[in-house]
Each structure stands twice: as structure tokens, then as C-alpha cells.
VMD Tcl script that draws the C-alpha trace (Angstrom):
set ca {
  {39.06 201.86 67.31}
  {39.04 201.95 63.29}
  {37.07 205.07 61.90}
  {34.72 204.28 59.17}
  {34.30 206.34 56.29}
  {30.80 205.79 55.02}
  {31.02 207.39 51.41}
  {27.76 209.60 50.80}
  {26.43 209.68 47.27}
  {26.85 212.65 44.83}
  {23.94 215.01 45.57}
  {24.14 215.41 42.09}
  {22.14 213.41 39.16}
  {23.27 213.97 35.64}
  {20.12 213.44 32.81}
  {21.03 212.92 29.46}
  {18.41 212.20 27.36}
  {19.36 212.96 24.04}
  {22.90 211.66 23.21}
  {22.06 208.19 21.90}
  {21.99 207.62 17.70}
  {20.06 203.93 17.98}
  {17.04 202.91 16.65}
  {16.19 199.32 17.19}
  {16.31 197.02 14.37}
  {12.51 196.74 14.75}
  {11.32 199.95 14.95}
  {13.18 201.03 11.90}
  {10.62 200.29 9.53}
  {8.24 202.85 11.21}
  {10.53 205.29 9.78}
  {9.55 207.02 6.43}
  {13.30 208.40 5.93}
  {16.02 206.38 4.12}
  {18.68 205.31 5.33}
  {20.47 208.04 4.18}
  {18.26 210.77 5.35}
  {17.66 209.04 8.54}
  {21.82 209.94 9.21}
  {21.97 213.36 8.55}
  {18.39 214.12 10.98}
  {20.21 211.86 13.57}
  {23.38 214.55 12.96}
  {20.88 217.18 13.08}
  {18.98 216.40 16.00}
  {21.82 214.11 18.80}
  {23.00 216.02 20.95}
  {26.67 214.38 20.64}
  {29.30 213.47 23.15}
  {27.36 215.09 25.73}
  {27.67 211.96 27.58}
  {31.18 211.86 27.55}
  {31.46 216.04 28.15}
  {28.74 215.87 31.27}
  {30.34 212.21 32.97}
  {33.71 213.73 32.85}
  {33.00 217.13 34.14}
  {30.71 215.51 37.03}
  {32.56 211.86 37.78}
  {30.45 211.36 40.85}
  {27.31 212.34 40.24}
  {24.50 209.27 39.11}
  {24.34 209.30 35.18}
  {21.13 208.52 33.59}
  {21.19 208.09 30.31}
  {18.24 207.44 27.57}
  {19.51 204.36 25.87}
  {17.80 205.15 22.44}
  {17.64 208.10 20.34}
  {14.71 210.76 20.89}
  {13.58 209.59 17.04}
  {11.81 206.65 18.85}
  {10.78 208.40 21.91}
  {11.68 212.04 23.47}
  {12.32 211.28 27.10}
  {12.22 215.33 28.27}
  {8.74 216.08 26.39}
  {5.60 214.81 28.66}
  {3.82 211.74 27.49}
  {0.26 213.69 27.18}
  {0.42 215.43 24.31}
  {-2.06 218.22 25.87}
  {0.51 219.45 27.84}
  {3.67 219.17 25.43}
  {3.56 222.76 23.33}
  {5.92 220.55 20.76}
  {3.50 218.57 19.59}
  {1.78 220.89 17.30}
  {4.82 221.05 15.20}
  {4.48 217.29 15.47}
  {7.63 216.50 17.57}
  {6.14 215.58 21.01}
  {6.38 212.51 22.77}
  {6.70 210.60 19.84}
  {7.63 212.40 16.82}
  {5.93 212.34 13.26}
  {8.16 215.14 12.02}
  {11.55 215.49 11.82}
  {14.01 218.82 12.43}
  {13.28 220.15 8.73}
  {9.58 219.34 9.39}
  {9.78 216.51 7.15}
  {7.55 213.82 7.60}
  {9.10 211.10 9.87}
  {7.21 208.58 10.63}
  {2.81 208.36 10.39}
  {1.08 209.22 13.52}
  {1.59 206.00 15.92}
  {-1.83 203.91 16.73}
  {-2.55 204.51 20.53}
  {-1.74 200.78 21.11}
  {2.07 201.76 19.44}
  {2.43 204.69 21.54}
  {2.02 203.07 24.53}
  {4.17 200.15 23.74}
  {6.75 202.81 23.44}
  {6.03 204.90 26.78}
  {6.27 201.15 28.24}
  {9.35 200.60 26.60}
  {11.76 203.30 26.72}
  {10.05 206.05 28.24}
  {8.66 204.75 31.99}
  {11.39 202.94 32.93}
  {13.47 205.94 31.93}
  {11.92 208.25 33.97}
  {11.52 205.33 37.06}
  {15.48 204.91 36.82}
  {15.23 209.19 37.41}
  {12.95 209.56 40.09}
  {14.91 206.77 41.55}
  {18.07 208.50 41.59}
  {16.60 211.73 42.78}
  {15.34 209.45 45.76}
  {18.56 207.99 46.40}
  {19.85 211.25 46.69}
  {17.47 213.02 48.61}
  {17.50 209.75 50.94}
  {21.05 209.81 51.59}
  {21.88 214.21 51.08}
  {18.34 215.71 51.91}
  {18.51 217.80 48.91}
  {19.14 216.65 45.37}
  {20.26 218.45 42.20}
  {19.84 217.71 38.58}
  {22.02 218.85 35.48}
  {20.33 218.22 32.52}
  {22.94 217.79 29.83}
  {22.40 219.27 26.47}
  {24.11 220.48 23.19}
  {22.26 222.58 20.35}
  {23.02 223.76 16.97}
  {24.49 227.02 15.88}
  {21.95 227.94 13.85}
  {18.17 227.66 14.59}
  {16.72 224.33 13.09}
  {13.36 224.84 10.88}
  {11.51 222.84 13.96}
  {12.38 225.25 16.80}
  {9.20 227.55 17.63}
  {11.65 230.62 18.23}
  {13.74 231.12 15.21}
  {15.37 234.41 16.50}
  {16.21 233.63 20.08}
  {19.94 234.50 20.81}
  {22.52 231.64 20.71}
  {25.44 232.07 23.32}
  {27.82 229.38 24.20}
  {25.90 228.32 27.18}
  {22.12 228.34 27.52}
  {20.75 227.87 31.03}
  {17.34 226.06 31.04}
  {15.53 227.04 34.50}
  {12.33 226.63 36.06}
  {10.91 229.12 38.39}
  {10.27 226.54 41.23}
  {13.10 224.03 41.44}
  {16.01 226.46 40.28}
  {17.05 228.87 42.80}
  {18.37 231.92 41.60}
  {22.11 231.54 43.28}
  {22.16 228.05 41.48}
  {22.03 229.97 37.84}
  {24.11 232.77 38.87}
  {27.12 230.57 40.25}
  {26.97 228.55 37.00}
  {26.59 231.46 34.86}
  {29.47 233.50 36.69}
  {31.53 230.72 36.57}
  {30.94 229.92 32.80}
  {31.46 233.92 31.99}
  {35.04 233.82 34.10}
  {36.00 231.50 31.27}
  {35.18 234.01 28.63}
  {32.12 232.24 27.27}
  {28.66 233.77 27.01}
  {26.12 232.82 29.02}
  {21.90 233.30 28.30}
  {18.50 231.93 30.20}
  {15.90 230.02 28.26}
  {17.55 231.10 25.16}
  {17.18 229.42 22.50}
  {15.32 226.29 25.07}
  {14.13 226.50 28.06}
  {13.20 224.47 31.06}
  {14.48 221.33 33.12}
  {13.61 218.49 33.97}
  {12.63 217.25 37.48}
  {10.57 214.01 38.14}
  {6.72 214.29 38.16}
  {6.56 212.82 42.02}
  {8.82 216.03 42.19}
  {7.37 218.06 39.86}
  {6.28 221.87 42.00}
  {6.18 219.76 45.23}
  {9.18 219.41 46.62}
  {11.45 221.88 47.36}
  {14.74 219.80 47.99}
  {15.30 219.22 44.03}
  {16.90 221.42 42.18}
  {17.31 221.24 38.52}
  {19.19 223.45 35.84}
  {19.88 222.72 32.19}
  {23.10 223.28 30.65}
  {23.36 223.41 26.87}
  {26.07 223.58 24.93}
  {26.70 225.42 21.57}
  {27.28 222.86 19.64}
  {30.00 224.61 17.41}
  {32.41 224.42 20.13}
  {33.19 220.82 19.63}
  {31.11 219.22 16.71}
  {32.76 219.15 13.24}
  {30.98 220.22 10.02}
  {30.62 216.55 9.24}
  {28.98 216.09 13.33}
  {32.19 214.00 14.05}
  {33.46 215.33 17.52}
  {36.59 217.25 17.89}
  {38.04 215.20 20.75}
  {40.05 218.32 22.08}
  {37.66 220.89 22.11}
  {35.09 217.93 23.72}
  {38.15 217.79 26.30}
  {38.21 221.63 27.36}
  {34.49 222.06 27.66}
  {34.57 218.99 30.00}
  {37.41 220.74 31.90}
  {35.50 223.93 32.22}
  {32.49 222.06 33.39}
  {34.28 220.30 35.83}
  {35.21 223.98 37.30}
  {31.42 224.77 37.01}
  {30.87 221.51 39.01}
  {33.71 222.04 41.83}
  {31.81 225.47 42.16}
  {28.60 223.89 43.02}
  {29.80 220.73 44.97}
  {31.43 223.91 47.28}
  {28.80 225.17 47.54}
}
mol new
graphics top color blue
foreach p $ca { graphics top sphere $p radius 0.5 }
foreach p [lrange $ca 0 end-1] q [lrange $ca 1 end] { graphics top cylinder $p $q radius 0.2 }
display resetview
């Protein structure tokens, strides 16, 4: 009798919402910047190659990727303003200022912003939750990396200017990342020689909001990288270095896939 090897799914989602550089050709026009200055706050604020550094170092895990860059919409801040502490340096869902605190674009109508959330943002976060479902359908449990990169130095936007900056910052929250989780990650990481810090400089993760402090079975941890490990002066990405932090990631995920 032939044995049938069902293959499960990864219990592992990758979220990458900041790696994208596009604007749409018809959106561009909201933008006060030129074309010039709309370049270097891309540089500042894309978190580069992380795509390529998180799908390498996790090749079976579900990849969900914002398709445009956070300029247009920020897919980890939430849609009510209210509840987005970002927004009062004007950078929540839908930014007005840029990383300087430059003005970006004027305040969109309410009619705009929803076009927008309809856009880019919902079905983002339905393509998410659908993946977590997936998972949890097919694993019982589900866990979410949520792939970052930040700069060496504080930006003039962030609302802690002197947090520490280590090579790895672990984003948690207190009910969907279990203590072991960060420790394994951050033991692993610190084997390799690199430093390791919570919440510092960001902090948090992202889970689903049919998740959200409900269920128990998803787990969620943010990895950011210091961007200086890979990123050129010039934000052009030293294909190499890209290349070892994807190695040592794919240690990090070998750890957890073990575990």
C-alpha cells in the first residue's frame, strides 16, 4: 500500500510591511516632496532587502508582503488614529509628515483615507489574518515574524531619540509572545556575536485584530535589523552582508522550527 505524505504548511507567517519603494503613478501628486526629496525619505524610511533577508532565512513559511511603500499607507499602524500614538507626530495610518518631520503630503479628506484603507490596507491585513488561519487550521498554533530593518542612528520622527540600538531589536507583546520564544531567538542571535535588545529602539508586533489578546495559539515576535549591517551609505544593499544575516536567520529559524 503506497504511504502518502500529506505536506503540512509552515506554522510560520512572515509580515513584511515595509520593504516596498512604490508609489502609484496616481497617488504621486498627493505628495508635496520632489522628486528628488521623495528618494532620499524613501532611503530613509524602506526598510530594504528585508524581503529578500526574511524569505531566505524562512523558505517555508507564508510571506506577506505590503505591495506599496508605507508613504501611501503604513500597514503595522492601526487605521483609527485614536489608538495609533504615531499620529501626533503626524505619521499614523496615513502619513502627513515625513522622517525629518517635513511636511509630506496635506491631511487626506476622510473620503481619501478610506479609499486608501480600501485599497492597500484591508486587503493587506485580510491576506494576514488569512494566513494566520491557514496555519492555525492546518498546525493548531501559528507564529508570526515580523520582518524589519532600522537605521543606525535615531531618525528626527522616532518618539525615543535615546533608546539603545543593538544589532537585533526584538519587538514583543506581552500576550502573544511567550517568553521562551524571545529568549531562543535572542540566545541564538547572541551565539553569533551580535547584540540583542527588547522594544529598543521599536517595539511591538503585529498579530491580526480577530487575533488581537484573544487567542492564545498566535504567537508573534518582531525582528529588526540594524540596518548598518547590510545597507550602503548610498542605501544600495551590500549583497554579501544581506547574504550572512539571511544565513544567521535561517539558524534563528531552524531553532524555532525545532522547537
Amino acid at each position: 500500500i503506497p504511504v502518502l505524505f500529506v505536506l503540512m504548511p509552515s506554522p510560520i507567517v512572515l509580515h513584511l510591511p515595509h520593504v516596498s519603494t512604490l508609489i502609484p503613478e496616481d497617488l504621486r501628486q498627493d505628495f508635496l516632496l520632489s522628486d528628488q526629496e521623495l528618494l532620499e525619505e524613501l532611503n530613509r524610511i524602506t526598510d530594504h532587502a528585508t524581503d529578500q533577508i526574511f524569505q531566505q532565512a524562512f523558505p517555508e513559511a507564508k510571506a506577506i508582503v505590503f505591495p506599496v511603500s508605507r508613504l501611501v499607507v503604513d500597514p503595522e499602524r492601526f487605521s483609527d488614529d485614536s489608538q495609533e500614538p504615531m499620529s501626533q507626530v503626524g505619521m499614523g495610518v496615513t502619513y502627513t509628515k515625513g522622517s525629518l518631520s517635513q511636511p509630506l503630503r496635506e491631511l487626506p479628506s476622510q473620503g481619501k483615507r478610506q479609499e486608501l484603507l480600501e485599497r492597500f490596507y484591508h486587503p493587506h491585513h485580510k491576506k494576514l489574518m488569512e494566513a494566520v488561519e491557514e496555519s492555525l487550521l492546518a498546525n493548531g498554533h501559528c507564529l508570526i515574524i515580523d520582518g524589519h530593518s532600522f537605521p543606525a542612528l535615531p531618525l528626527p520622527y522616532e518618539l525615543n531619540q535615546t533608546a539603545f540600538r543593538p544589532d537585533f531589536c526584538l519587538g514583543t507583546d506581552d500576550f502573544h509572545t511567550p517568553e521562551k520564544l524571545v529568549e531562543r531567538v535572542g540566545k541564538e542571535l547572541e551565539s553569533y556575536g551580535y547584540s540583542t535588545a527588547r522594544n529598543q529602539p521599536f517595539s511591538g508586533t503585529i498579530v491580526p485584530m480577530k487575533h488581537y489578546r484573544k487567542d492564545k495559539r498566535v504567537h508573534s515576535l518582531m525582528i529588526e535589523i540594524n540596518r548598518w549591517f547590510y545597507l550602503r551609505e548610498d542605501s544600495s544593499v551590500d549583497s554579501e552582508r544581506a547574504k550572512t544575516l539571511a544565513n544567521v536567520l535561517r539558524r534563528v529559524a531552524e531553532v524555532l522550527e525545532h522547537n
